[in-house]
C-alpha positions as CSV (number, residue, x, y, z in Angstrom):
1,X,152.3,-157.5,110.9
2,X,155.7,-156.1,110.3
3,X,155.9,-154.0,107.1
4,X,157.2,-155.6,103.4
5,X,160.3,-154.0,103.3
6,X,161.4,-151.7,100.9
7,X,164.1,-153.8,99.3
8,X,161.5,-157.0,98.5
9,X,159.4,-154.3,96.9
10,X,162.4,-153.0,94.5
11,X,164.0,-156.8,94.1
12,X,159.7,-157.6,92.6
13,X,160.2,-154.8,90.2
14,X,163.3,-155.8,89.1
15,X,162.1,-159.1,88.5
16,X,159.3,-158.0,86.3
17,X,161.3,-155.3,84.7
18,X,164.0,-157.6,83.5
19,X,162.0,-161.0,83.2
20,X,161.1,-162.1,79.5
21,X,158.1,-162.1,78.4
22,X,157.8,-165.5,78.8
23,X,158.7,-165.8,82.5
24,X,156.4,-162.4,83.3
25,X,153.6,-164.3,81.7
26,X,154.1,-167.7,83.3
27,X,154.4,-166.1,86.9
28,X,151.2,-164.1,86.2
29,X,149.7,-167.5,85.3
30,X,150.8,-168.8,88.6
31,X,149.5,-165.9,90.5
32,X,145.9,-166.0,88.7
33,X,145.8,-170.3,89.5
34,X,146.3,-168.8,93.4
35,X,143.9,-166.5,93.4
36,X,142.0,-166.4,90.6
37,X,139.1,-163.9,92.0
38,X,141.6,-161.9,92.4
39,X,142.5,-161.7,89.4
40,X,139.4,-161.4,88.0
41,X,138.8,-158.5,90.2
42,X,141.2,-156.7,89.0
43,X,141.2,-157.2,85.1
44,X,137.4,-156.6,85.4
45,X,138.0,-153.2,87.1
46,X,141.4,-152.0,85.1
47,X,139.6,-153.0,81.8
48,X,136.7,-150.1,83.0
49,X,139.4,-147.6,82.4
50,X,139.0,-146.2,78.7
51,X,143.0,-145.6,78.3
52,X,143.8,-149.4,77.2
53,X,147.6,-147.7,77.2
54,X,147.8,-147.9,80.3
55,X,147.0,-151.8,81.3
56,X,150.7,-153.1,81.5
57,X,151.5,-150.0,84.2
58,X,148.7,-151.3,86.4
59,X,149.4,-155.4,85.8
60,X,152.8,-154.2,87.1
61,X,151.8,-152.8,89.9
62,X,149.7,-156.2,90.5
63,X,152.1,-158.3,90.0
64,X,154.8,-156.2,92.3
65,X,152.5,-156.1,94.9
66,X,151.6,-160.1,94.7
67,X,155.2,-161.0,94.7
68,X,155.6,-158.5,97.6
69,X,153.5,-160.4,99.6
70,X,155.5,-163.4,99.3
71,X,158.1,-161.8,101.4
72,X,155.2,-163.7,104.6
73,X,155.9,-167.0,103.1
74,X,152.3,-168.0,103.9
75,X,150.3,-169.8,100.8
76,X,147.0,-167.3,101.3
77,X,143.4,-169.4,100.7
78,X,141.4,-168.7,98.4
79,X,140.3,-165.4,98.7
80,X,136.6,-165.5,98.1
81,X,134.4,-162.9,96.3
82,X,132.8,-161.2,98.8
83,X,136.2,-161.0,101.0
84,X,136.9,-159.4,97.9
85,X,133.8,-156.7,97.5
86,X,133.5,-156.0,101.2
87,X,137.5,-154.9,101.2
88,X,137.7,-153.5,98.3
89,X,134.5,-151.1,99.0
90,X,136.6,-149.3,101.6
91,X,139.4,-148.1,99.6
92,X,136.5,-146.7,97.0
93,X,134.8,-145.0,99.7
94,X,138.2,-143.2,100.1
95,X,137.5,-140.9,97.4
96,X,133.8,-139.9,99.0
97,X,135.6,-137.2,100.7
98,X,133.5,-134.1,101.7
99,X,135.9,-131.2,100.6
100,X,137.5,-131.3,97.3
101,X,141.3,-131.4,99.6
102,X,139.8,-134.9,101.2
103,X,139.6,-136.1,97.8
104,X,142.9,-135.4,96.9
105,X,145.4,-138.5,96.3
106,X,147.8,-137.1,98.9
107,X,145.0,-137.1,101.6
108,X,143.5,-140.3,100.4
109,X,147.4,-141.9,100.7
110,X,147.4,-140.7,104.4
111,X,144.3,-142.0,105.2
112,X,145.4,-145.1,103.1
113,X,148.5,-144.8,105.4
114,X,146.2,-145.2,109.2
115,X,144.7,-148.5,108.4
116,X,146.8,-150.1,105.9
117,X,150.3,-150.3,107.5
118,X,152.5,-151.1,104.6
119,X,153.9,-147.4,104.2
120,X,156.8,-148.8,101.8
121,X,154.6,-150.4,99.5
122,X,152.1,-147.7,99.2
123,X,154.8,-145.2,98.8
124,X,156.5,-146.8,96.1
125,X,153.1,-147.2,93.8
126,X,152.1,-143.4,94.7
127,X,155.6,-143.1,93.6
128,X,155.0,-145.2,90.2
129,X,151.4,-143.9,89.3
130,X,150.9,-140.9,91.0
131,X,154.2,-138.7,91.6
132,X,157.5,-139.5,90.3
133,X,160.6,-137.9,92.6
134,X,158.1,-135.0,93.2
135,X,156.8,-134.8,89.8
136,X,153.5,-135.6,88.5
137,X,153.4,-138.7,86.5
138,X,151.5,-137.3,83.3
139,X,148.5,-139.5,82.0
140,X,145.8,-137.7,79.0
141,X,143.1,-138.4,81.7
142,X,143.9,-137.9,85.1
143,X,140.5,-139.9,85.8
144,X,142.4,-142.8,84.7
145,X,145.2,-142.4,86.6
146,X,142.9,-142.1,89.8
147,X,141.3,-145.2,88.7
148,X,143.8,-147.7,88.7
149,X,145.6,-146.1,91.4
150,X,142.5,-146.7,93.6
151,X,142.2,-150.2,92.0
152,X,145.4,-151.3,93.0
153,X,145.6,-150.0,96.5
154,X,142.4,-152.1,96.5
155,X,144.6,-155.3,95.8
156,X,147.0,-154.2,98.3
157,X,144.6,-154.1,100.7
158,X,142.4,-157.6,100.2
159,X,146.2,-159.2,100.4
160,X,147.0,-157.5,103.4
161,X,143.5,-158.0,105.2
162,X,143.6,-161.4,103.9
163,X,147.7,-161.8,105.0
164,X,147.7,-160.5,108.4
165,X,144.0,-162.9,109.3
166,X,146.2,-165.7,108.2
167,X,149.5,-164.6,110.2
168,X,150.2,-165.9,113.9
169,X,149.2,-163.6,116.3
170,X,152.5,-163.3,117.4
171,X,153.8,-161.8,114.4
172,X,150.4,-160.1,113.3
């Protein structure tokens, strides 16, 4: 499947950046009634984190990356719970890495980068959650940084398991 390109990925931040609260709020609604487990998934896992600060970083990063996925223009079935755990296990295993350098985010973000072929998507939320324009994006723990960073590559990766099983073959 072709890649999201990197302009449908700034134009869904922009949205959420400069939507009310309102329309944020009733377009996460509408994205929870389509996938709900999803959802669930994810709040579940972020609310694990001990920095409640840092909640609305990580829903934006969810809700970029939903609205991302749009860019297919394919309605995605109900993605079903253990679609869900069997996925998401493999982007947790990531950080199983035998030398402390295979645990790094940079290493796990190329491996990330050799099965998960949406390069602009994963660069722009290292960019937002990991390393700003070269510079570190600061958190009090980096644990919880790690966390949700690993949480939402999770969610990229149901969608686009999930998106490219429900794409033609010939544009998969």
């Amino acid at each position: 499947m072709e890649q999201i390109p990197k302009e449908v990925i700034e134009m869904a931040e922009d949205f959420f950046v400069f939507a009310s609260n309102e329309e944020r709020k009733n377009l996460k609604d509408k994205y929870i009634k389509e996938q709900p487990l999803l959802w669930s998934f994810f709040d579940y896992m972020i609310k694990m984190i001990p920095d409640k600060t840092l909640f609305p970083r990580f829903e934006m990063m969810y809700l970029v990356t939903f609205r991302s996925f749009q860019y297919y223009g394919i309605k995605l079935p109900l993605i079903d719970a253990d679609f869900i755990d069997k996925t998401s296990k493999i982007t947790f295993e990531l950080l199983d890495g035998k030398t402390e350098e295979e645990r790094t985010l940079l290493a796990v973000e190329k491996k990330l980068k050799s099965f998960i072929f949406q390069h602009d998507l994963l660069d722009f939320i290292f960019a937002k959650l990991v390393q700003e324009n070269g510079v570190d994006v600061q958190y009090r723990d980096q644990n919880n940084m790690v966390r949700g960073y690993i949480i939402v590559i999770s969610i990229v990766f149901i969608l686009y398991q999930k998106m490219g099983s429900e794409l033609p073959s010939d544009i998969n």
